[in-house]
C-alpha positions in Angstrom: 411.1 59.9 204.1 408.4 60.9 201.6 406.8 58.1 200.1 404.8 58.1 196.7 401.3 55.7 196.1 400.7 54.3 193.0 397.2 51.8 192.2 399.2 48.5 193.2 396.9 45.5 192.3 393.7 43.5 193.9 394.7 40.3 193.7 396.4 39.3 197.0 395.0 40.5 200.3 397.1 42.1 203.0 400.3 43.8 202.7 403.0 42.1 200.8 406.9 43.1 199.9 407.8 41.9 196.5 411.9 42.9 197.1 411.2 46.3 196.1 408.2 48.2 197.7 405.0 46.7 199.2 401.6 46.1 197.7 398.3 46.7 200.1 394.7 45.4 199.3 391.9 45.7 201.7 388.3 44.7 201.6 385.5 47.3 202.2 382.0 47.4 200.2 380.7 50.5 202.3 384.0 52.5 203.2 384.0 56.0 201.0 388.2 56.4 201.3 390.9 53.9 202.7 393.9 55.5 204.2 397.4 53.6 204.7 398.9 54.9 208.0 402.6 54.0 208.6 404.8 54.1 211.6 408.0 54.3 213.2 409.7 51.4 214.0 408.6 51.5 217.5 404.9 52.2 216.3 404.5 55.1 219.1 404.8 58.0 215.9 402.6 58.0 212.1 404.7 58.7 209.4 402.9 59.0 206.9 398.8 59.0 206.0 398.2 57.6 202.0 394.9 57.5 200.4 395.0 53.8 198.9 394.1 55.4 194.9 392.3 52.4 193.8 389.1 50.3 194.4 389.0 47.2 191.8 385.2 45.9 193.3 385.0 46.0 197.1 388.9 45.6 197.2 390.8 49.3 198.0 394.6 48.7 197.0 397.7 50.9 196.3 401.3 50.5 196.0 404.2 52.2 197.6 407.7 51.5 196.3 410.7 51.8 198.3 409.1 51.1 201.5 411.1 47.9 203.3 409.5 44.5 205.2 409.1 45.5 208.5 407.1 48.7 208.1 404.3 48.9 210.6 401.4 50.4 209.2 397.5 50.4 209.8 394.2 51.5 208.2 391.6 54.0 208.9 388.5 53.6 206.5 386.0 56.8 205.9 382.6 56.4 205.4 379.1 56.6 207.0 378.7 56.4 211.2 375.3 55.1 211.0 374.9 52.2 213.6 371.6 52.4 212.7 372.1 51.4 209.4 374.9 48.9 210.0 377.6 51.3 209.6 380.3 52.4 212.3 383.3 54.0 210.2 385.3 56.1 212.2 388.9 57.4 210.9 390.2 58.7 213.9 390.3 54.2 214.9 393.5 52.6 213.6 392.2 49.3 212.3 394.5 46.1 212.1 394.4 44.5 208.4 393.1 41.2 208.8 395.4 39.7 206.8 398.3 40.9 208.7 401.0 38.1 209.9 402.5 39.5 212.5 401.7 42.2 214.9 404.3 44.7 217.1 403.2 46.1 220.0 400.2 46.0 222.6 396.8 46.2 222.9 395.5 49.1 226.0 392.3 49.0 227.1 390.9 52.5 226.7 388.2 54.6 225.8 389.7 55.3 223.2 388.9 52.3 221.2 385.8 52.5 221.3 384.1 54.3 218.0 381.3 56.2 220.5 381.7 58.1 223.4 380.8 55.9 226.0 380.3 58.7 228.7 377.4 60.5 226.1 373.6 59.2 226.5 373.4 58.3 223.4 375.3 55.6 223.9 376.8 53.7 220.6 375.1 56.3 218.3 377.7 58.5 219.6 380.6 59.6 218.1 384.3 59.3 219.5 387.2 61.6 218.5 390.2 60.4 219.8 392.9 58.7 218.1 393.1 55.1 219.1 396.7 54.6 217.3 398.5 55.1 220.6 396.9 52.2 222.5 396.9 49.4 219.3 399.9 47.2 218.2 400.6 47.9 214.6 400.4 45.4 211.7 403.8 44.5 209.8 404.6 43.9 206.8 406.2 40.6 207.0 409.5 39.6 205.2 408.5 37.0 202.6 411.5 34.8 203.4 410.0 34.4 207.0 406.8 32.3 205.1 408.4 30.0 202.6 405.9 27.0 202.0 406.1 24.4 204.5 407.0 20.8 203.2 403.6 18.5 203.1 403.1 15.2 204.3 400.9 12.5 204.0 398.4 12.8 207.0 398.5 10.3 209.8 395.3 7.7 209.1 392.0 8.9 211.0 391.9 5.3 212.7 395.4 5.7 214.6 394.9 9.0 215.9 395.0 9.8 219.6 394.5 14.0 220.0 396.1 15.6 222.9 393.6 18.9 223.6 396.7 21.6 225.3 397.4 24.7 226.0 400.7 26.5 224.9 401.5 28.1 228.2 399.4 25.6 230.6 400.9 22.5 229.9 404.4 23.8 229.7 404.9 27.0 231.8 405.6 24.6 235.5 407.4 21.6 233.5 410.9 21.2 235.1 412.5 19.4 231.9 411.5 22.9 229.5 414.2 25.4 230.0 412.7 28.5 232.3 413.5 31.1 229.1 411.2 29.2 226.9 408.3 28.1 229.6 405.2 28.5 227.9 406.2 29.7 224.3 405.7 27.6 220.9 409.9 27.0 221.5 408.8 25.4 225.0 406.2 23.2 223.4 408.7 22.2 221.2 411.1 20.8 224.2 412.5 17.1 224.6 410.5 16.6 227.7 407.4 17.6 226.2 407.5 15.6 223.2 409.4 12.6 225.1 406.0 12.8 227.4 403.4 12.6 224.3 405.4 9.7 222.8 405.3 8.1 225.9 401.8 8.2 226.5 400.8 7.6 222.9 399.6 10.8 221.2 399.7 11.4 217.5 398.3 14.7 217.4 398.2 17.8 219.6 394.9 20.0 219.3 396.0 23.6 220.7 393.8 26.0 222.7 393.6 29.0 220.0 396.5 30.3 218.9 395.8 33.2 216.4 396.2 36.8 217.9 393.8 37.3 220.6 392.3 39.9 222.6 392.0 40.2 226.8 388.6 41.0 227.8 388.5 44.7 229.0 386.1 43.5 231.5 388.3 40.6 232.7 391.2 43.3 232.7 389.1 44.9 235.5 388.3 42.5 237.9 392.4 41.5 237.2 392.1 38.9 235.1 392.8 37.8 231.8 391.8 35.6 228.5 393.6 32.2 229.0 391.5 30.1 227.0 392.3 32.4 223.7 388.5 32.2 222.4 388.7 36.3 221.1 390.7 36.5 218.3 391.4 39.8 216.5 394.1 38.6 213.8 393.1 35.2 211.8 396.7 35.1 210.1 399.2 36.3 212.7 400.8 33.9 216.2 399.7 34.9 219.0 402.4 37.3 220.6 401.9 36.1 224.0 403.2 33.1 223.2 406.5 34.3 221.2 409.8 32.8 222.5 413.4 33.7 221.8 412.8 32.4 217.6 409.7 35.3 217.2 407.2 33.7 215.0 409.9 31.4 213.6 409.8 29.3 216.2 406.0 28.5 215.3 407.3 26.6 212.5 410.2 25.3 214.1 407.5 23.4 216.9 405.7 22.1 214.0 408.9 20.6 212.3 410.1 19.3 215.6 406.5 17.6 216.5 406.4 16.7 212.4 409.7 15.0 212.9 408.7 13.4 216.1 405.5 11.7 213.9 402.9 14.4 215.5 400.2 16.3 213.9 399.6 19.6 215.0 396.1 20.8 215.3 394.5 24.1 215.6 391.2 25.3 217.3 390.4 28.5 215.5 387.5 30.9 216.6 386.0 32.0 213.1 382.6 32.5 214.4 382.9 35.7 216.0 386.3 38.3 217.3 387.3 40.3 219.6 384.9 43.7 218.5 381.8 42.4 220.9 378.1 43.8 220.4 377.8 47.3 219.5 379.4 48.4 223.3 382.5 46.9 222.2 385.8 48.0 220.6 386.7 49.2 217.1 389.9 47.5 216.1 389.4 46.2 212.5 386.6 44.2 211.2 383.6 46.4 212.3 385.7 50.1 211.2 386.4 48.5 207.7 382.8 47.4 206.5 380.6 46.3 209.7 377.9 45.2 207.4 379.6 42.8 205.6 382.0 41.2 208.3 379.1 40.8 211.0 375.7 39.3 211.0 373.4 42.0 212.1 369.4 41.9 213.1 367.6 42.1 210.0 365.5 45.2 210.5 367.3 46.6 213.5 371.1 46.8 211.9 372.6 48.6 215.1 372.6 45.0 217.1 374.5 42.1 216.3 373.0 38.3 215.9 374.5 36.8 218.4 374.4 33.1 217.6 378.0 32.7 219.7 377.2 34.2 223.1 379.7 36.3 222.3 378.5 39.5 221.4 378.9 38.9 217.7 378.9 36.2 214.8 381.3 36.5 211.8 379.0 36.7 208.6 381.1 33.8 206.8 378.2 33.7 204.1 379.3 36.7 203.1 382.3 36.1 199.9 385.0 38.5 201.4 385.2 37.3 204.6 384.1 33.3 203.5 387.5 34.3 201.3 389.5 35.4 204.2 388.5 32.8 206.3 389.9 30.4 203.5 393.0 32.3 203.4 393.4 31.9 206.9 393.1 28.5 206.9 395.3 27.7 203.6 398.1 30.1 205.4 398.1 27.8 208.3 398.5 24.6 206.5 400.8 25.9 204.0 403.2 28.5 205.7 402.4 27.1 209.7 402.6 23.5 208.8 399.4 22.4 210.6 397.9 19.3 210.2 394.1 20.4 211.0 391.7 22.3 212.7 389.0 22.4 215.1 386.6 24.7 214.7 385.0 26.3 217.6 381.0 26.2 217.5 381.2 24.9 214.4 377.6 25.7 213.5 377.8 29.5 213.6 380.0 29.2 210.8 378.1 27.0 208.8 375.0 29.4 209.1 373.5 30.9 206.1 370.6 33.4 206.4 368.6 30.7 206.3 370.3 28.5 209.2 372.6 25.9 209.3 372.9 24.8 206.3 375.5 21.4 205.2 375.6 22.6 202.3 376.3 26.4 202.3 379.0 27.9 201.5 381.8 27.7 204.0 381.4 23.7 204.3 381.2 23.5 200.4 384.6 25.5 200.0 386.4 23.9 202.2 385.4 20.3 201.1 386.6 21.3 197.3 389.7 22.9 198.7 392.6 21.0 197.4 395.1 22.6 200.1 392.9 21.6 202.6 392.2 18.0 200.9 394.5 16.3 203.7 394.4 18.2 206.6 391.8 16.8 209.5 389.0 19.0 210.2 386.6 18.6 213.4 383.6 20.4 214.3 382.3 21.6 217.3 379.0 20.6 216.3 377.0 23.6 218.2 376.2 27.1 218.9 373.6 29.4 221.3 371.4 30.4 217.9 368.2 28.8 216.7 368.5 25.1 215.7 372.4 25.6 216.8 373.2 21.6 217.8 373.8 19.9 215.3 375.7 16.8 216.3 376.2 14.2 213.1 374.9 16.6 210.6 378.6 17.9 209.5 379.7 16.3 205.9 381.5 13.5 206.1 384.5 15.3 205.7 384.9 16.3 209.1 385.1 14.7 212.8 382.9 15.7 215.6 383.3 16.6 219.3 380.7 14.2 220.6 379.8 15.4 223.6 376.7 12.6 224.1 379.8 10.6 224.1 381.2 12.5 227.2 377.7 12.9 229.4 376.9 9.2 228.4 380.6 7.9 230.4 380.2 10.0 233.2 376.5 8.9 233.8 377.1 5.3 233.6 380.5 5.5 236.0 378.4 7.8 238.2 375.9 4.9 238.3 372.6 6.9 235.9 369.7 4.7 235.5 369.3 4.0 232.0 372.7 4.7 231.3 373.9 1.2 230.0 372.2 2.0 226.9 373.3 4.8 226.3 377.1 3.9 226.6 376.5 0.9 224.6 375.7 3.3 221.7 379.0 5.4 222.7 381.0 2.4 222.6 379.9 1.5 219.1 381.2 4.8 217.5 377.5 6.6 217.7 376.5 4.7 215.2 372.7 6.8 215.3 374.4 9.8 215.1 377.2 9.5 212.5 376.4 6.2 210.0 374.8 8.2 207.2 376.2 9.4 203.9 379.6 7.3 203.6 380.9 8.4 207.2 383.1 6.4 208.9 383.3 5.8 212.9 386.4 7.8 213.2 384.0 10.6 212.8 383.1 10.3 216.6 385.6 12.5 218.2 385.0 10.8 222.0 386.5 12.8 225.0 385.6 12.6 228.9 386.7 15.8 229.6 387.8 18.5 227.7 389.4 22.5 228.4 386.1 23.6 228.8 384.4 22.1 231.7 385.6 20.3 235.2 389.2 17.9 234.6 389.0 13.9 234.6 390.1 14.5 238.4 387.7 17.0 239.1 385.0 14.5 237.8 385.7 12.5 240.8 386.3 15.4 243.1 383.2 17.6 242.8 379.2 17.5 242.3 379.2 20.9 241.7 381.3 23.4 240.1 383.3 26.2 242.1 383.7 28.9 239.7 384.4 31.3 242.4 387.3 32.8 241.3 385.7 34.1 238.1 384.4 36.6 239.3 380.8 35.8 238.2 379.4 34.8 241.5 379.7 31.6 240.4 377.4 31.5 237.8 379.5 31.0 235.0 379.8 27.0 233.7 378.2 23.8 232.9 375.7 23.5 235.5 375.2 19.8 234.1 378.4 18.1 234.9 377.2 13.9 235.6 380.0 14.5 238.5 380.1 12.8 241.4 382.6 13.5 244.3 382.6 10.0 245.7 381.6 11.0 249.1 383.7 14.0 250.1 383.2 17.8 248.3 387.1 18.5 247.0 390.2 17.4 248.3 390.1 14.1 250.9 393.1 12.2 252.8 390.8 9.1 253.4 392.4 6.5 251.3 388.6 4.8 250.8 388.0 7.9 249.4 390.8 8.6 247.3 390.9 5.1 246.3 387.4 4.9 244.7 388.3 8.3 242.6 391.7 6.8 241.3 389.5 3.5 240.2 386.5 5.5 238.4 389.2 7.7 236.6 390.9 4.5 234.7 387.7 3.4 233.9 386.7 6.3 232.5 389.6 6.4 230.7 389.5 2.2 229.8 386.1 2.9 228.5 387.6 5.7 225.7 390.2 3.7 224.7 387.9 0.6 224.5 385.3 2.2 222.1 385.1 3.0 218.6 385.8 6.5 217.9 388.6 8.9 217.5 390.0 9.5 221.5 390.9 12.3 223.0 392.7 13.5 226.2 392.4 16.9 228.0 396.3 18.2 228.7 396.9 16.7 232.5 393.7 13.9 233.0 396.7 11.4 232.7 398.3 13.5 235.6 395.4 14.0 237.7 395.3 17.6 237.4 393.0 19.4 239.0 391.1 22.7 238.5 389.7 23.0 242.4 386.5 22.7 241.0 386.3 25.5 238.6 384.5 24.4 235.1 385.3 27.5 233.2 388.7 28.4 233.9 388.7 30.5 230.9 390.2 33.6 232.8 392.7 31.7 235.1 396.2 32.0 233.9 397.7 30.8 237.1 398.6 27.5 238.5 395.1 26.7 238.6 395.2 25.6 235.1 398.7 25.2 234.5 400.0 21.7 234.7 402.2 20.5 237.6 404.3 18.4 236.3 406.1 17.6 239.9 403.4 16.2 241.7 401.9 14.3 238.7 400.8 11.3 239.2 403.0 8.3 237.5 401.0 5.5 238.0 398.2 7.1 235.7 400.8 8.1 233.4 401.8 4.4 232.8 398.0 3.2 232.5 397.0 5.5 230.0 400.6 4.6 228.3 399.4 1.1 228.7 396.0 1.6 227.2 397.7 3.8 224.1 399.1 0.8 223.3 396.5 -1.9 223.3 394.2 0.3 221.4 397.6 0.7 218.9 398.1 -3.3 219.0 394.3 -4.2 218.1 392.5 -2.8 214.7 389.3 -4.2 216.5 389.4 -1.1 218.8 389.8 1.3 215.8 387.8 0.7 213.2 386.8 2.9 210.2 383.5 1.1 209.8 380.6 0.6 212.4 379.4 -2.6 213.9 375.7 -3.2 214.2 376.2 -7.2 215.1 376.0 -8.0 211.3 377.0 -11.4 210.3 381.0 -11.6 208.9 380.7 -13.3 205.5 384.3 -15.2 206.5 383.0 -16.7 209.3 379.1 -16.4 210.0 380.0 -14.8 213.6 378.5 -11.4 214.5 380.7 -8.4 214.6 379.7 -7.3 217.8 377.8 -9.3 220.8 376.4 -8.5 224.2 376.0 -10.7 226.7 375.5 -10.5 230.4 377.8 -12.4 233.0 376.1 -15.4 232.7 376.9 -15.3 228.7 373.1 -14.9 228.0 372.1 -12.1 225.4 371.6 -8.9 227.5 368.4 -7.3 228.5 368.8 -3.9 227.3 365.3 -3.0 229.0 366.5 -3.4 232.4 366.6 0.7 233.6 369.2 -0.7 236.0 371.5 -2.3 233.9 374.9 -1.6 235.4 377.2 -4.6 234.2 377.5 -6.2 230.3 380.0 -7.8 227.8 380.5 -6.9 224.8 382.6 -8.8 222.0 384.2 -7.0 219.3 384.9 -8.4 215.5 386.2 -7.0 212.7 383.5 -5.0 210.9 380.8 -7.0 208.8 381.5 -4.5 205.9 384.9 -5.3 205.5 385.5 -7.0 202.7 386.2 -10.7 203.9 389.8 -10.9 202.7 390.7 -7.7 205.2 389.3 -9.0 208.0 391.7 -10.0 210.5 391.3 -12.9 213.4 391.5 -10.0 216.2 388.7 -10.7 218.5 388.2 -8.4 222.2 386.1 -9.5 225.1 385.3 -6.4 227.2 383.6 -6.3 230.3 382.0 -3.5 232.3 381.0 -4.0 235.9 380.0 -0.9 237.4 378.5 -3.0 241.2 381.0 -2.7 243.6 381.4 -6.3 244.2 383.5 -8.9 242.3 381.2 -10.5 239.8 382.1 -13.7 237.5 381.8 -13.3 233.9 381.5 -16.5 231.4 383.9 -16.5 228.3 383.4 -16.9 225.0 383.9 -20.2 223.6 387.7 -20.2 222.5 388.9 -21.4 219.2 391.1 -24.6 218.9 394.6 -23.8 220.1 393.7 -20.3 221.8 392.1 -19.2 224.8 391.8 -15.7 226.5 394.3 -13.7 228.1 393.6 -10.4 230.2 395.3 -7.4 228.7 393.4 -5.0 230.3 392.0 -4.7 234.1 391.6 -1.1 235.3 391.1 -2.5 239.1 394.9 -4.0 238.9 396.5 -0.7 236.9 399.4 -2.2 234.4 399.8 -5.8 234.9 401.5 -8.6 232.5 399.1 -10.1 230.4 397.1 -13.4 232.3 396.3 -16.3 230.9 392.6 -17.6 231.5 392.3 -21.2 231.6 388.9 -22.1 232.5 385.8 -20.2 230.7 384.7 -18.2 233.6 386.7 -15.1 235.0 386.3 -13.0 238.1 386.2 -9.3 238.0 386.9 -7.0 240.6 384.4 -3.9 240.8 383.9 -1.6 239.6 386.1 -2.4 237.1 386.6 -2.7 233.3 388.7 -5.9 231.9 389.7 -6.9 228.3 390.5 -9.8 227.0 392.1 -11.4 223.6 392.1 -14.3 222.1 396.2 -15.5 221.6 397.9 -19.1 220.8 397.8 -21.2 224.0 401.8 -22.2 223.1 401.9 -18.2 223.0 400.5 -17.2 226.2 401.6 -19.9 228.4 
């Protein structure tokens, strides 16, 4: 069928069907001609080639009437090959439209999509020929009826969040309860078991591994492997395919209704700061075909070469307004169409670079702080990149939540017994209050995690001093080399129960310690099953059951502490608070919202470089208004010896006294009754306490 083009309009991006033909509108400053390529419906044959007749600004748009949702289609921009100059146009590349919501087909690692000959001495200065369209899925123009808008609802409260960081296919490609058809698809995620398991152990929000089309690494495809992780996205608009069950894309929204329905968010990392494309060696597949030089930052002076503030290759040029637009697109598509609840945003920094820097005040973190679509969703930074002044930790706007990874290092050096270390996890347990009490922000704004997808598991913690990134392929080189690991006196696996007993005891109090502090918690997918990676740090390329979850030989017992510890931090506001502590006098009482002590109840020597045990006593906030505050009161100790210590009480108030609800040496126990001042604490250990009614707790 012959198809006519008529100028269509600029002011929606992408491709969309209107019920009787489709509208298309690209961005390109630099391109001299866009052409719309359409396919068969199997995308192996081009139907058609139509100049888009209009350019309204930097936007190229054209309209074709007749043409039905579900046409595949693709671009191929004309205009200068001039890496030297920033420019790398090629038409004989079929480029994906970055606004596209679905793609068809797969991705083939080739020559052929590279824009240069990579055989010629010249390298990328070269030109390449060949027609990539035979090795690139196709972009589709969706059916509007499969985006209506997703109904909104009022955000669970920062202060009774527990995030749950997962990966689609790893935590449900091995679980016996998800049906073997769905295993590791957005329907599988979606599952009774799965969501019966979060409930269980407390979670209000899921945080999932990246989920936007991505791209395999055509140097992982050689040594055999692939990109698990996600962390190379080519389409900021379209579900990964990967993870497509029986429902297509539909069943994206249908996990969000079902987790929505269950009372969990759903929370997205997203990868804005660079794609797929690489440095100048890499592929052309959309971005750097339709304008390079705007979508990338490139050297200033040497345009050919790519900053490369991500480690990456590249760095998205969000300053720039077309793509800071697209990027807001993106974002609004997610929360309006997907239903998503918030985002994390991979090395955060690189996106909140201007020319200049990092900048709290440039344009991305301005847009999206007036954005009233994204007024309710929870953001969180990853407060770093690789680039020039790149960490940036407590420097976001109070807007967002940060992955605190001082928080992380901090835990694992006191457990692993760090000199000096009691400081800093006094700080830690406080919310970071140096870090984040500035400009209105609240302590939720700590985003506190002991271990995380990228580095070694809360098993692995206990289980390796070094990493064992063998299977990588990098000679093991890849990874944190700075773990604060300790194996507990065997490298890897061990049988002796002394052994295996010490690294069961310094996981729950690891984990007592996050649930004990002030903060927003998070757990890695598996910590509370004692999942373990071997050893490897940076399984970013293992999609295998190195990284997916076995469910069968979980262990229960850790299932049911972290369960138990869920629900103390849910029971007691004193573990949660919005404001910080900084041992301020209440003005309803006169008593200090937080106090150290040793175990003799004396105030603690914080200059001891061997401090290894402390109390702490928690109170509602000082800067609560008085007639908030509540009469919860928790008395936490940390004793890191490995001896049994005594601690001395608090006094009590008339009527109550203290009852353990917490000791990570004992696992879930009933809640006991102290009746004398003094208590004795296994170690090492970490025990609560609360103050209750003695005609309550007897």
């Amino acid at each position: 069928m012959a198809y006519a083009i008529t100028s269509g309009t600029p002011f929606r991006m992408g491709a969309h069907h209107d019920g009787e033909g489709v509208n298309f509108a690209v961005f390109s400053a630099n391109a001299s001609r866009m052409e719309l390529c359409l396919f068969s419906a199997d995308g192996n044959r081009e139907t058609a080639r139509l100049s888009l007749p209009e350019r309204t600004g930097d936007i190229w748009h054209g309209y074709v009437a007749g043409l039905p949702a579900g046409t595949l289609y693709g671009y191929r921009a004309h205009g200068a090959y001039a890496p030297e100059r920033g420019h790398r146009f090629n038409p004989h590349k079929l480029l994906l439209d970055p606004y596209t919501r679905e793609l068809r087909g797969a991705w083939r690692n080739t020559p052929a999509l590279l824009g240069y000959d990579q055989t010629s001495s010249a390298g990328d200065l070269s030109f390449d020929g060949r027609d990539s369209a035979p090795f690139v899925p196709k972009s589709v123009v969706s059916d509007p009826a499969a985006f209506p808008l997703f109904d909104r609802r009022a955000p669970k409260p920062w202060d009774e969040t527990l995030i749950y960081e997962a990966h689609v296919k790893g935590l449900t490609q091995l679980h016996p309860g998800v049906a073997e058809g769905v295993r590791g698809t957005y329907d599988g995620l979606a599952s009774d078991a799965v969501l019966e398991h979060l409930h269980k152990i407390g979670v209000t929000a899921v945080e999932l591994l990246p989920v936007h089309a991505f791209l395999n690494d055509g140097f992982l495809l050689d040594k055999g492997l692939t990109n698990y992780w996600g962390y190379n996205t080519i389409g900021f608009f379209a579900p990964e395919p990967r993870y497509l069950g029986p429902a297509g894309i539909a069943g994206f929204r249908q996990m969000v209704q079902r987790f929505h329905d269950a009372g969990i968010e759903v929370l997205l990392d997203v990868v804005y700061n660079h794609t797929a494309e690489g440095d100048q060696r890499g592929p052309t597949l959309s971005f750097r075909g339709l304008d390079n030089a705007s979508y990338y930052r490139l050297i200033s002076g040497q345009p050919r070469y790519y900053v490369n503030d991500t480690g990456t290759g590249n760095t998205v040029n969000v300053s720039h307004p077309h793509v800071l637009r697209m990027v807001m697109d993106s974002l609004r598509f997610w929360v309006e169409c997907m239903g998503v609840d918030g985002f994390r945003f991979d090395l955060a920094t690189a996106v909140a670079r201007e020319d200049h820097g990092f900048d709290p005040h440039g344009g991305f973190l301005d847009a999206i702080r007036q954005d009233p679509v994204l007024a309710g969703v929870k953001l969180i930074a990853e407060p770093w990149d690789i680039g020039p002044g790149g960490y940036r930790l407590g420097q976001f706007p109070p807007k967002f939540a940060e992955w605190n990874d001082a928080y992380r290092d901090s835990v694992r050096r006191f457990w692993r017994g760090d000199a000096h270390s009691a400081q800093e996890l006094g700080a830690r347990l406080l919310g970071s209050a140096g870090e984040f009490d500035r400009g209105g922000r609240r302590a939720w704004s700590s985003l506190n995690f002991i271990a995380a997808h990228d580095g070694f598991t809360l098993a692995d913690i206990t289980r390796y001093s070094t990493r064992h990134n063998a299977a990588n392929g990098e000679d093991n080189q890849d990874g944190h080399h700075a773990n604060y690991s300790d194996n507990c006196g065997v490298e890897g696996p061990s049988d002796d129960p002394e052994i295996t007993a010490r690294r069961r005891q310094r996981q729950r109090n690891m984990l007592a310690t996050l649930f004990l502090s002030q903060g927003t918690p998070m757990l890695l997918a598996g910590d509370e099953l004692g999942h373990s990676q071997q050893g490897n740090n940076n399984a970013y390329c293992q999609d295998n059951e190195l990284t997916w979850l076995d469910w069968a030989t979980g262990d229960a017992e850790m299932v049911e502490f972290v369960a138990h510890l869920a629900d103390l931090r849910r029971q007691h506001p004193v573990l949660r608070q919005s404001r910080f502590l900084h041992a301020a006098l209440r003005p309803s009482d006169g008593l200090p919202d937080v106090a150290w002590s040793d175990f003799e109840g004396h105030p603690l020597n914080w200059r001891d470089p061997g401090l290894s045990s402390f109390c702490v006593t928690l109170r509602g906030s000082a800067e609560m208004a008085p007639h908030l505050q509540s009469d919860d009161v928790i008395f936490a100790i940390f004793n890191r010896s490995e001896d049994t210590a005594e601690a001395t009480l608090p006094p009590a108030r008339d009527g109550q006294g203290w009852v353990v609800v917490l000791d990570s040496a004992r696992g879930v126990t009933e809640p006991l009754a102290v009746p004398e001042g003094r208590l004795t604490v296994s170690g090492p250990s970490v025990t609560a306490l609360v103050l209750r009614d003695k005609a309550a707790s007897a």
